[in-house]
PyMOL Python script that loads the backbone (N, CA, C, O; Angstrom):
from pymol import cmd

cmd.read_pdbstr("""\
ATOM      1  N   UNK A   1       0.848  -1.166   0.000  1.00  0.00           N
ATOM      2  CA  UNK A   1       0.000   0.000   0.000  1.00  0.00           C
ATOM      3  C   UNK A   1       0.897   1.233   0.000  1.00  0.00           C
ATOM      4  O   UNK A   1       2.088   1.289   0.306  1.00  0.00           O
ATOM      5  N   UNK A   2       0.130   2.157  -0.382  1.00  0.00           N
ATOM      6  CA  UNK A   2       1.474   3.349  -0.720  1.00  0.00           C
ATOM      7  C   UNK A   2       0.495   4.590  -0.433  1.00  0.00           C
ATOM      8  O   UNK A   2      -0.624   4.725  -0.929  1.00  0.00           O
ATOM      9  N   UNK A   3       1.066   5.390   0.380  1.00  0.00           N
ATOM     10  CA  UNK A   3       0.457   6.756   0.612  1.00  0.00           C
ATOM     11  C   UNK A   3       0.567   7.999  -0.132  1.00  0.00           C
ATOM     12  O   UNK A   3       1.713   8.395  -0.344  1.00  0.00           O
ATOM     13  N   UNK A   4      -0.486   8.748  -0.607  1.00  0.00           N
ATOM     14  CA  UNK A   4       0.214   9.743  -1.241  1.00  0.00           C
ATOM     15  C   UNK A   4       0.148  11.136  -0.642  1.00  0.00           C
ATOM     16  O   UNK A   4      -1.047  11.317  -0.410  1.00  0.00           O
ATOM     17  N   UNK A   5       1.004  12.474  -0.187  1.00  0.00           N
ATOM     18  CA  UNK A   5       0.535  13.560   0.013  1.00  0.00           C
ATOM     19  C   UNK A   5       0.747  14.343  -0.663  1.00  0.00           C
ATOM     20  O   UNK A   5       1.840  14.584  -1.175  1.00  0.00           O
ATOM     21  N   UNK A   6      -0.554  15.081  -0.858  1.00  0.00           N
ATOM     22  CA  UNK A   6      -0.233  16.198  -1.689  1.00  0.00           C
ATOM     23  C   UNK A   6      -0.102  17.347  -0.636  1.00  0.00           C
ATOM     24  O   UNK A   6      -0.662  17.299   0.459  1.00  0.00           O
ATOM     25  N   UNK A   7       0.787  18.521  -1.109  1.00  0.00           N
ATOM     26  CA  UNK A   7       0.987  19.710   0.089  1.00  0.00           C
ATOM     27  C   UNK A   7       0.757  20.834  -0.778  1.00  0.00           C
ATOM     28  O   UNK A   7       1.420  20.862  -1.815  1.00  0.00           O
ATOM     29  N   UNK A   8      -0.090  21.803  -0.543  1.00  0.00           N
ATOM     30  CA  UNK A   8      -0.073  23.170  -1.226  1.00  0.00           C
ATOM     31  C   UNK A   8       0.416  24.165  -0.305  1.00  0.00           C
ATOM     32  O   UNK A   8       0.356  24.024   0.917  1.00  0.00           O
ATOM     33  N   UNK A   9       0.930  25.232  -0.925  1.00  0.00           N
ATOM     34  CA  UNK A   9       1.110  26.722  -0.444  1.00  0.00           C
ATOM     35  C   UNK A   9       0.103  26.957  -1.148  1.00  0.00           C
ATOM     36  O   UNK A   9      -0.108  26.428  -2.239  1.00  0.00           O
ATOM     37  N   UNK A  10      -0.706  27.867  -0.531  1.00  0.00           N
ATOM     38  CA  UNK A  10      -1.818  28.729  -0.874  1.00  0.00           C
ATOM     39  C   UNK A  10      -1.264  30.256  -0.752  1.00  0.00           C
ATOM     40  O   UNK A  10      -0.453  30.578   0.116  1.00  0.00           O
ATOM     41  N   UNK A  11      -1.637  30.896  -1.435  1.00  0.00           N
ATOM     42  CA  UNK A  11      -0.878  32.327  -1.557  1.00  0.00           C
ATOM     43  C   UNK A  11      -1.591  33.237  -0.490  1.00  0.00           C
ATOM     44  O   UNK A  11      -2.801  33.168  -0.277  1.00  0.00           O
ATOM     45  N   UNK A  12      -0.701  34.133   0.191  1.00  0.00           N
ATOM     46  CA  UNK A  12      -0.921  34.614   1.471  1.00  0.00           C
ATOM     47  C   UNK A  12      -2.364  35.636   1.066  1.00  0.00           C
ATOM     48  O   UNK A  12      -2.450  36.305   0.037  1.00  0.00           O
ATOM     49  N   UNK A  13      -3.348  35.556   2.074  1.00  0.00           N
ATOM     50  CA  UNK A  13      -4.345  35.570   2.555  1.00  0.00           C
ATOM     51  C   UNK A  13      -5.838  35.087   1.994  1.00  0.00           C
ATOM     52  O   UNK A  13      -7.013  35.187   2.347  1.00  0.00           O
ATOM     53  N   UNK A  14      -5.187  34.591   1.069  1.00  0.00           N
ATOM     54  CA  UNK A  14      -6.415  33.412   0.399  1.00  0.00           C
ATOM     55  C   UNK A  14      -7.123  32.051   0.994  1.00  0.00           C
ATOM     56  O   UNK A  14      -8.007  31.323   0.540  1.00  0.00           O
ATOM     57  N   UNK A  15      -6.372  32.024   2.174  1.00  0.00           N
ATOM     58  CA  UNK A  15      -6.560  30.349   2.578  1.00  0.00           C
ATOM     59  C   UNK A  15      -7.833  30.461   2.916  1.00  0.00           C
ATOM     60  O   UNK A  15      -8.378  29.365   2.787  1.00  0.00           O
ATOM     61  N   UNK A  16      -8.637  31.364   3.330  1.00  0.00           N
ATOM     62  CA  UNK A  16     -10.122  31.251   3.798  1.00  0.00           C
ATOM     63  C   UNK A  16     -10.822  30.721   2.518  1.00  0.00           C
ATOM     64  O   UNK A  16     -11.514  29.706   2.596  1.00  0.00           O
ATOM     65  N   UNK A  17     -10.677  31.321   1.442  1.00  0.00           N
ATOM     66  CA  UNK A  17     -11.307  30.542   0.041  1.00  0.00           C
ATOM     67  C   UNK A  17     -11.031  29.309   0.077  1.00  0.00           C
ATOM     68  O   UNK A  17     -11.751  28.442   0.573  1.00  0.00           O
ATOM     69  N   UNK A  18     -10.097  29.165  -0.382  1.00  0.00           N
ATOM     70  CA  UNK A  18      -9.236  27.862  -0.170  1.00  0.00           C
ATOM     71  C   UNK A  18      -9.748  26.603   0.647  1.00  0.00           C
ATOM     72  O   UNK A  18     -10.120  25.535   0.161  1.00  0.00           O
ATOM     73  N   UNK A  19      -9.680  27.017   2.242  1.00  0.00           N
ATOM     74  CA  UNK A  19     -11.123  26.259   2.711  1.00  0.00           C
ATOM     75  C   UNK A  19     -12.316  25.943   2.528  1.00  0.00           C
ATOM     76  O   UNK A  19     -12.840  24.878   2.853  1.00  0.00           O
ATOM     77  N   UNK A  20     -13.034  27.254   1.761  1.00  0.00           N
ATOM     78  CA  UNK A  20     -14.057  26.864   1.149  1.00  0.00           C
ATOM     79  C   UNK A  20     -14.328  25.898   0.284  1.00  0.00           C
ATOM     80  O   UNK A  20     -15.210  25.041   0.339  1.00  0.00           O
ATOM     81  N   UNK A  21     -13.381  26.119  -0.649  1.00  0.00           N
ATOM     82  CA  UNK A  21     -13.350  25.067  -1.349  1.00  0.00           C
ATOM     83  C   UNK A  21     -12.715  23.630  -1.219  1.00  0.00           C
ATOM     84  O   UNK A  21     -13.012  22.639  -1.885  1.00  0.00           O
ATOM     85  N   UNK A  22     -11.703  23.741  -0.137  1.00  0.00           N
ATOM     86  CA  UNK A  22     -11.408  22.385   0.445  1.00  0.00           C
ATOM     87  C   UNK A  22     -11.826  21.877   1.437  1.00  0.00           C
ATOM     88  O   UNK A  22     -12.599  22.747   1.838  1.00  0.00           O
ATOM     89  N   UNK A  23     -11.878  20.964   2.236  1.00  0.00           N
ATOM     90  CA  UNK A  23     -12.580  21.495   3.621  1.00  0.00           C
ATOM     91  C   UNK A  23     -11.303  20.719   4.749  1.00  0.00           C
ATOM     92  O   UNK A  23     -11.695  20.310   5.843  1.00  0.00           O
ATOM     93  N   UNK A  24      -9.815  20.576   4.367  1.00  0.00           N
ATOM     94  CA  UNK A  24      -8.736  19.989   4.811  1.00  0.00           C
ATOM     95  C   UNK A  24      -7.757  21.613   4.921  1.00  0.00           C
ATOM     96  O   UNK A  24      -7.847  22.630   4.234  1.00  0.00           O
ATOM     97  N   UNK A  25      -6.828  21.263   6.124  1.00  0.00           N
ATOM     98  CA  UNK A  25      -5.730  22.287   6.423  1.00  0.00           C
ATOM     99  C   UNK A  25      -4.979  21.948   7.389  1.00  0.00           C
ATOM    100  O   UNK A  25      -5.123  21.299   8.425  1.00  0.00           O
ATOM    101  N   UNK A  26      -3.973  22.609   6.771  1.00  0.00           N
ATOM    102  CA  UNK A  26      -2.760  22.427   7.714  1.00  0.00           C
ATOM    103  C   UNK A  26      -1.936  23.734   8.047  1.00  0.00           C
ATOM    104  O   UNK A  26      -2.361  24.779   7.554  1.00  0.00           O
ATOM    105  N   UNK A  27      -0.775  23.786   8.850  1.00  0.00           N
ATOM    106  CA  UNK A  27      -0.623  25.343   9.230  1.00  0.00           C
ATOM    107  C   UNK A  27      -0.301  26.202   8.814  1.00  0.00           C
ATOM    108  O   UNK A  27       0.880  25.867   8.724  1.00  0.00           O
ATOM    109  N   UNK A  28      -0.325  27.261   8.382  1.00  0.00           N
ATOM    110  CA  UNK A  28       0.074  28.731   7.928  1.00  0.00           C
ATOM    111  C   UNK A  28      -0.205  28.576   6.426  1.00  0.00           C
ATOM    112  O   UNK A  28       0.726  28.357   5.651  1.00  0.00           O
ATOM    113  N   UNK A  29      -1.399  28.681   6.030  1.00  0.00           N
ATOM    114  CA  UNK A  29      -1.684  28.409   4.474  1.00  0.00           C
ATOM    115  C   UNK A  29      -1.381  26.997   3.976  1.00  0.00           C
ATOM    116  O   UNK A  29      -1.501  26.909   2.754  1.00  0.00           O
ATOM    117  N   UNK A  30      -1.067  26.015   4.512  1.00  0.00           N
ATOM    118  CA  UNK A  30      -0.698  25.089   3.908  1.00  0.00           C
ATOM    119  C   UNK A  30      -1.533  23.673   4.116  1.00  0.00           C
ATOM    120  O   UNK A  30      -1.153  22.772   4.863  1.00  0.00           O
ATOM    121  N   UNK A  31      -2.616  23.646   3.400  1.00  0.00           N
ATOM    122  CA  UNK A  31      -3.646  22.608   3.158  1.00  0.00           C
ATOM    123  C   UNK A  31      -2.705  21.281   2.924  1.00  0.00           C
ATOM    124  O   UNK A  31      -1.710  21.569   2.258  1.00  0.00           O
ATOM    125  N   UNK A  32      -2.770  19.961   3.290  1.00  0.00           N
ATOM    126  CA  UNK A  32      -2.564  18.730   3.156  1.00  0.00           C
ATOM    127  C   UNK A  32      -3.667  17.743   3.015  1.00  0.00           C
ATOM    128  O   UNK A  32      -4.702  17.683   3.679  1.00  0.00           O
ATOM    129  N   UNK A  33      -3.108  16.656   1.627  1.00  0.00           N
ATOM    130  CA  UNK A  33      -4.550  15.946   1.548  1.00  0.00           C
ATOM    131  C   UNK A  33      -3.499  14.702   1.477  1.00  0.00           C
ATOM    132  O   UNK A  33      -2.387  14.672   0.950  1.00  0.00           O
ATOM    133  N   UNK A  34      -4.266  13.599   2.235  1.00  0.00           N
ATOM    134  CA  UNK A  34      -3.588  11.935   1.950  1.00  0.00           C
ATOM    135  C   UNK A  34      -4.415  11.206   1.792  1.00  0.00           C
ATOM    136  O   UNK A  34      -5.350  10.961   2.555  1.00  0.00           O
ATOM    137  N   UNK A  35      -4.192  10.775   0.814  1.00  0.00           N
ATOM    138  CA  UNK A  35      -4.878   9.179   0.183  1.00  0.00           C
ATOM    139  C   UNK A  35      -3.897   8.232   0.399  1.00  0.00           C
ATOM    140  O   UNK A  35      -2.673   8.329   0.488  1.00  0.00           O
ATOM    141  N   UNK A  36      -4.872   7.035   0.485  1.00  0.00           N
ATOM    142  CA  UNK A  36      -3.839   6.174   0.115  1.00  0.00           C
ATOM    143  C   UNK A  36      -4.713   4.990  -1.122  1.00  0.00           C
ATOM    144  O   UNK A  36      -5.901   4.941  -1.439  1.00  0.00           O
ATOM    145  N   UNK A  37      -3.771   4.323  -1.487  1.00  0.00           N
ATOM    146  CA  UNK A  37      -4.262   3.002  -2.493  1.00  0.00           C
ATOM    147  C   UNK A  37      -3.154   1.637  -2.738  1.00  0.00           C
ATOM    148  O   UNK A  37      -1.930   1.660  -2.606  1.00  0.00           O
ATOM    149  N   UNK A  38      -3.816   0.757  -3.037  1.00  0.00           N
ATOM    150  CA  UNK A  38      -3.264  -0.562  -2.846  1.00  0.00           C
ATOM    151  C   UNK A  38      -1.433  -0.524  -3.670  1.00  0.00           C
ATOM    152  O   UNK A  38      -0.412  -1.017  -3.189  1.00  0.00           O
ATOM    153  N   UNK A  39      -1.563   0.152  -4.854  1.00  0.00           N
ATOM    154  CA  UNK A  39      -0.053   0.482  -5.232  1.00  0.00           C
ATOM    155  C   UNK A  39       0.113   1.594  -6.677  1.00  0.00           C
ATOM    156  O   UNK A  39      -0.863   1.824  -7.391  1.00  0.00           O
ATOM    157  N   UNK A  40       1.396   2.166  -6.929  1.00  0.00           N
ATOM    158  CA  UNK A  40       1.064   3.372  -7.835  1.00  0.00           C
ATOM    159  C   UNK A  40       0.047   2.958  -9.065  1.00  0.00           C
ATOM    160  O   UNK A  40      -0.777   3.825  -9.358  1.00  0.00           O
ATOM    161  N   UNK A  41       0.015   1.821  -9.760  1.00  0.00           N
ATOM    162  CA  UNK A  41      -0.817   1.248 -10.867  1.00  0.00           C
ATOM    163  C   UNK A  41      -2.392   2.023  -9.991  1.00  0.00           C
ATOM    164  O   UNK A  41      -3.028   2.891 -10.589  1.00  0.00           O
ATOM    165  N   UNK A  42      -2.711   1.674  -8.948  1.00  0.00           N
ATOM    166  CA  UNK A  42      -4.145   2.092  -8.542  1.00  0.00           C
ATOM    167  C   UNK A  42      -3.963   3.214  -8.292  1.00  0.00           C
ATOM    168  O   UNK A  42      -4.995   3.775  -8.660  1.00  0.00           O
ATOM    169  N   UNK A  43      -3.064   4.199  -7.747  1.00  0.00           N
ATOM    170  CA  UNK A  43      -2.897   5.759  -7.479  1.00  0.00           C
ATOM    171  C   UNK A  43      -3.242   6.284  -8.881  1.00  0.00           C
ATOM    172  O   UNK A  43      -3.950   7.291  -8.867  1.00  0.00           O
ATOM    173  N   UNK A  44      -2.934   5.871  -9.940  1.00  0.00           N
ATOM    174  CA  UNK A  44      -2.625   6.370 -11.314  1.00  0.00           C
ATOM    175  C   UNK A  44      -4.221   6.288 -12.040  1.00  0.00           C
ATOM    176  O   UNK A  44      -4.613   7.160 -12.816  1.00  0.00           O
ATOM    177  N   UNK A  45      -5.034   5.119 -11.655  1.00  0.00           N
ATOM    178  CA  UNK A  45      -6.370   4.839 -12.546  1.00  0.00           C
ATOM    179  C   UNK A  45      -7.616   5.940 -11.441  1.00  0.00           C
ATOM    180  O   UNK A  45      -8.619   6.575 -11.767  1.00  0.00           O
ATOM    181  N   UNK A  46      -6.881   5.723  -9.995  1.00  0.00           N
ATOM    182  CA  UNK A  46      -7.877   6.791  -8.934  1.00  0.00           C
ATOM    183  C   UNK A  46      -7.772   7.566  -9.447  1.00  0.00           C
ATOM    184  O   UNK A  46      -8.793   7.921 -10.035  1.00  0.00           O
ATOM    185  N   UNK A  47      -6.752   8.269  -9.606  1.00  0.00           N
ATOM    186  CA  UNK A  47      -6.530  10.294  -9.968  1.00  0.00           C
ATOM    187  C   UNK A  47      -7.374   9.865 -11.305  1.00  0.00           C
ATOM    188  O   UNK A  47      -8.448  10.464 -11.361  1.00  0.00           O
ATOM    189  N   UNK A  48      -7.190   9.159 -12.162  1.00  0.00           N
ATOM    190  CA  UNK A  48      -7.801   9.914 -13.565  1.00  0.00           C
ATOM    191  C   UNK A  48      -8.872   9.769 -13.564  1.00  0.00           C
ATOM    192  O   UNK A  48      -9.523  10.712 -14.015  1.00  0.00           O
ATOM    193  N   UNK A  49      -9.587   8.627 -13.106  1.00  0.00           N
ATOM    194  CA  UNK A  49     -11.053   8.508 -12.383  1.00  0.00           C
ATOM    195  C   UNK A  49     -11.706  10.075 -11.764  1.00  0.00           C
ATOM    196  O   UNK A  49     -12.720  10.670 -12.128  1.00  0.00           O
ATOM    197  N   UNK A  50     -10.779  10.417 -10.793  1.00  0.00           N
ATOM    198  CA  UNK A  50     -10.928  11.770 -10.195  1.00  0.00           C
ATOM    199  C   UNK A  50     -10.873  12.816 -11.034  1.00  0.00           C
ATOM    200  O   UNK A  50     -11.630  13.778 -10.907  1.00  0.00           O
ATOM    201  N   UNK A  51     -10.198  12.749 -11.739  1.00  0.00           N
ATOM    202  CA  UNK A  51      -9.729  14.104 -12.916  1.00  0.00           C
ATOM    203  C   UNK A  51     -10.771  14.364 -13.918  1.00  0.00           C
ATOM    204  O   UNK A  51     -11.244  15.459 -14.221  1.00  0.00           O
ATOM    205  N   UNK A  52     -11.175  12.779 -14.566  1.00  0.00           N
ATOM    206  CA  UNK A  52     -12.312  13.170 -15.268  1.00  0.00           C
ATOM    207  C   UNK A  52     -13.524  13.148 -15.001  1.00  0.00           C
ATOM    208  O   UNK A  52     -14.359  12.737 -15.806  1.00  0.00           O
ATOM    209  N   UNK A  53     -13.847  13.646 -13.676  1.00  0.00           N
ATOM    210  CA  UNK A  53     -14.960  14.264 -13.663  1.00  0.00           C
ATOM    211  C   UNK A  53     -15.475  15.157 -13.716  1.00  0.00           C
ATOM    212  O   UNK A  53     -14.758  15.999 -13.176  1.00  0.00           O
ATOM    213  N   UNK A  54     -16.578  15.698 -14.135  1.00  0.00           N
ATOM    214  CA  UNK A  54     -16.507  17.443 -14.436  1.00  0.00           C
ATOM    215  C   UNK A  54     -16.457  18.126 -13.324  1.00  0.00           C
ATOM    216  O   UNK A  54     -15.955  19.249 -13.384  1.00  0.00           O
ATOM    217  N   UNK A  55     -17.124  17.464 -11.618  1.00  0.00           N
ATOM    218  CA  UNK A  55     -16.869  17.912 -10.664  1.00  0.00           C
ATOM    219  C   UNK A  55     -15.767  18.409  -9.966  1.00  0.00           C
ATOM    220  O   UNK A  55     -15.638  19.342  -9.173  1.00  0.00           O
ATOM    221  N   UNK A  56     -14.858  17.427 -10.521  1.00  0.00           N
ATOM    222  CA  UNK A  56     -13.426  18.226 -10.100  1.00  0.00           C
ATOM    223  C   UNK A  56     -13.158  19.039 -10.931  1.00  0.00           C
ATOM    224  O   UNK A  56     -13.195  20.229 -10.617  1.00  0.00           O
ATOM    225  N   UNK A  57     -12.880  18.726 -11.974  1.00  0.00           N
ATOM    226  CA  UNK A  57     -12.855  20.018 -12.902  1.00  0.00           C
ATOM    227  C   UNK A  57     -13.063  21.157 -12.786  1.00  0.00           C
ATOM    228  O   UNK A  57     -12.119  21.941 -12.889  1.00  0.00           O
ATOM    229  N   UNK A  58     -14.744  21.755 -12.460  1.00  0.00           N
ATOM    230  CA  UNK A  58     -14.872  22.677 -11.863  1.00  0.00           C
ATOM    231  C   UNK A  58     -14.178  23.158 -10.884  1.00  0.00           C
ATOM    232  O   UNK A  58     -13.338  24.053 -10.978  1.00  0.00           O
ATOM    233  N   UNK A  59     -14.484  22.618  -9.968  1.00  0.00           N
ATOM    234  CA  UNK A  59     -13.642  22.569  -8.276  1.00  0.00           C
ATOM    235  C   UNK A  59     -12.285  23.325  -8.526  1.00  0.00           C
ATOM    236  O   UNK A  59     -12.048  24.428  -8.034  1.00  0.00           O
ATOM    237  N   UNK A  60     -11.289  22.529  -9.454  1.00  0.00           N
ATOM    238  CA  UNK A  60      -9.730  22.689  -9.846  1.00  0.00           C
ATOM    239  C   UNK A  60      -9.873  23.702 -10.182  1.00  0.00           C
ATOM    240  O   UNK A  60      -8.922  24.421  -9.875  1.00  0.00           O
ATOM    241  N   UNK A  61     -10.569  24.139 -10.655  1.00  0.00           N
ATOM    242  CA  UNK A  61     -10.222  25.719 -12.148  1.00  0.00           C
ATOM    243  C   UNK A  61     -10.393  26.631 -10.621  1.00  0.00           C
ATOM    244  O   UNK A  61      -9.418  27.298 -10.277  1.00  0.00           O
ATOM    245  N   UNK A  62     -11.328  26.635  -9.957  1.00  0.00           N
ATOM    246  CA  UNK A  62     -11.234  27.552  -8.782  1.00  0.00           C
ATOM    247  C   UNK A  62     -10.060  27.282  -7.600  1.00  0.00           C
ATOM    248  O   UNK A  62      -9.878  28.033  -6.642  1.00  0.00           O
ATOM    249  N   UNK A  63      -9.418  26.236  -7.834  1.00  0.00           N
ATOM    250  CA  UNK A  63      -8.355  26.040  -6.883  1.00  0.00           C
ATOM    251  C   UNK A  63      -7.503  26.615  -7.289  1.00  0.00           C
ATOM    252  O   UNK A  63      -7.049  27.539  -6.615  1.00  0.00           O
ATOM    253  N   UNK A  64      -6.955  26.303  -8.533  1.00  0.00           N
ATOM    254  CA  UNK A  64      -5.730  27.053  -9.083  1.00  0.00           C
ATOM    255  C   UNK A  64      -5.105  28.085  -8.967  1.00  0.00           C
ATOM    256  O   UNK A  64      -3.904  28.300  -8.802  1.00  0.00           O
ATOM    257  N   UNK A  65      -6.395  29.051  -9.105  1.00  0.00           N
ATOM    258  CA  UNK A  65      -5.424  30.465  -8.326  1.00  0.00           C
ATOM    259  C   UNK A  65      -5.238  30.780  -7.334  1.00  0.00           C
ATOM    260  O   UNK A  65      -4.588  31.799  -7.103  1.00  0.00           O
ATOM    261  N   UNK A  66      -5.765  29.981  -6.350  1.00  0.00           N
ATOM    262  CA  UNK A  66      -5.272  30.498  -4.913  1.00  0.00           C
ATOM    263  C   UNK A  66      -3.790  29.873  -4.564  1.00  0.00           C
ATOM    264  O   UNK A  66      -3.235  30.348  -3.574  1.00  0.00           O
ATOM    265  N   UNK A  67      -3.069  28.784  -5.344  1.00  0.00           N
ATOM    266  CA  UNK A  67      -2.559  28.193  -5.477  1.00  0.00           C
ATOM    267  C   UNK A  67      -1.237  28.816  -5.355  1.00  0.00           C
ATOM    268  O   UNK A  67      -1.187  29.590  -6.311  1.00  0.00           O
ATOM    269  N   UNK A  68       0.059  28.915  -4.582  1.00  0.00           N
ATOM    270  CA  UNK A  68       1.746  29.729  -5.459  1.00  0.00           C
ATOM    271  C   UNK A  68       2.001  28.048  -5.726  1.00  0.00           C
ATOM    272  O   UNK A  68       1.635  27.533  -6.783  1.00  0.00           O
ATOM    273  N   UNK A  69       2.546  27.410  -4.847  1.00  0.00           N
ATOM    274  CA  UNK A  69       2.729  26.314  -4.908  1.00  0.00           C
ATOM    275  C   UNK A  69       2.549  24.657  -4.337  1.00  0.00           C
ATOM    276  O   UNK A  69       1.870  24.498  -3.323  1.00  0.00           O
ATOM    277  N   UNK A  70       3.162  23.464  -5.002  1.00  0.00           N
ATOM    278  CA  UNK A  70       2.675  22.368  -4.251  1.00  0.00           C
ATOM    279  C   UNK A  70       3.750  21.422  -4.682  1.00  0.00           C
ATOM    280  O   UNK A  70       4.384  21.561  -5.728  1.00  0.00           O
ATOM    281  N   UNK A  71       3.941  20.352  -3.732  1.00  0.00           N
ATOM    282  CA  UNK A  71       4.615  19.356  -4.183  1.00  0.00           C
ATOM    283  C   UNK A  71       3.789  18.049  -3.639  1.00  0.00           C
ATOM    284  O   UNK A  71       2.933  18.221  -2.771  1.00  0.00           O
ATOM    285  N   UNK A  72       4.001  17.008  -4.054  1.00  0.00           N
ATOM    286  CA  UNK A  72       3.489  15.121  -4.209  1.00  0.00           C
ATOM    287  C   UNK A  72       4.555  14.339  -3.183  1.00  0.00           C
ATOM    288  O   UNK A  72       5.717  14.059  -3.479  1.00  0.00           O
ATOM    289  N   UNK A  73       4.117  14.148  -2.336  1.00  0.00           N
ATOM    290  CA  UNK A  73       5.397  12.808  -1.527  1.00  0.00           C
ATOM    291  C   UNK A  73       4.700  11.420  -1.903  1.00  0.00           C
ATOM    292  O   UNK A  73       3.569  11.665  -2.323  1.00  0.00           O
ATOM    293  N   UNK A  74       4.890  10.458  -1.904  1.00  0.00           N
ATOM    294  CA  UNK A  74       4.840   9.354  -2.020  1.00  0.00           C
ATOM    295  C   UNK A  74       5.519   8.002  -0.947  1.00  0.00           C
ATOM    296  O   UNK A  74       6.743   7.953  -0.819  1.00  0.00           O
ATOM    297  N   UNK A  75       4.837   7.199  -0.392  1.00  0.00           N
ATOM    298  CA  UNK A  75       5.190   6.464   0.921  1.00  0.00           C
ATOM    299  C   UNK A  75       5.043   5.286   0.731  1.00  0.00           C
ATOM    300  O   UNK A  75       3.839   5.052   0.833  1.00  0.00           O
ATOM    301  N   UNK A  76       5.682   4.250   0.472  1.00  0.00           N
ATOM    302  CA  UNK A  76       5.598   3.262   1.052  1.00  0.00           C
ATOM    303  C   UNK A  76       5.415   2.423   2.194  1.00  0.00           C
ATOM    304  O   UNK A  76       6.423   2.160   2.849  1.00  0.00           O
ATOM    305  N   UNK A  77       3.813   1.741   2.720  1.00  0.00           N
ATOM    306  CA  UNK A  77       3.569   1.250   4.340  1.00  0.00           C
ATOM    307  C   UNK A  77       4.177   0.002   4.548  1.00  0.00           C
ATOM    308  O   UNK A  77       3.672  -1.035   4.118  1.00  0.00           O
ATOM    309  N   UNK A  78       5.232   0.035   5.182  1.00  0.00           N
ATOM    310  CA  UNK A  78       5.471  -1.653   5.253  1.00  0.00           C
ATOM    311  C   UNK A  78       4.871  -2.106   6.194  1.00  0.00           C
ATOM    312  O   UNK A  78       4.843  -1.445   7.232  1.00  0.00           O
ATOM    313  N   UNK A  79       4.086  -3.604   6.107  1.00  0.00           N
ATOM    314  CA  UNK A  79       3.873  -4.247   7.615  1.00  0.00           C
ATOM    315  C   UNK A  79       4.545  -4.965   8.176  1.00  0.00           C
ATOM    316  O   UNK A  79       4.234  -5.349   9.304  1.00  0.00           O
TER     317      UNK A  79
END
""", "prot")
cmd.dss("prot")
cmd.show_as("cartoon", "prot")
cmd.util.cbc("prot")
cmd.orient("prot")
């Protein structure tokens, strides 16, 4: 199983939108979201599953600009 986080910077004093539209946060502008899935082959068919929906779609186009930056970690869970 493999974890993924995504981390945004949200650009300074936007994060209240930002919430709106997300409903996840972490400290000083910086929203965190984790999924996880059985291995990257299933991370890869989730997101596009996710992507093509028009719901996100929408959603995204309003995320974007609150957006400066973000980076992807990736985890491996061993048991």
């Amino acid at each position: 199983m493999i974890v993924v986080r995504n981390t945004f910077q949200i650009k300074f004093g936007r994060m209240k939108e930002a919430r709106e539209l997300w409903d996840l946060t972490g400290p000083f502008y910086t929203p965190v979201m984790e999924t996880t899935h059985k291995d990257a082959a299933a991370m890869a068919t989730d997101m596009q599953n996710e992507a093509s929906q028009a719901a996100f779609g929408a959603w995204y186009q309003k995320f974007i600009p609150l957006v400066d930056s973000g980076h992807r970690e990736l985890y491996t869970i061993v048991e």
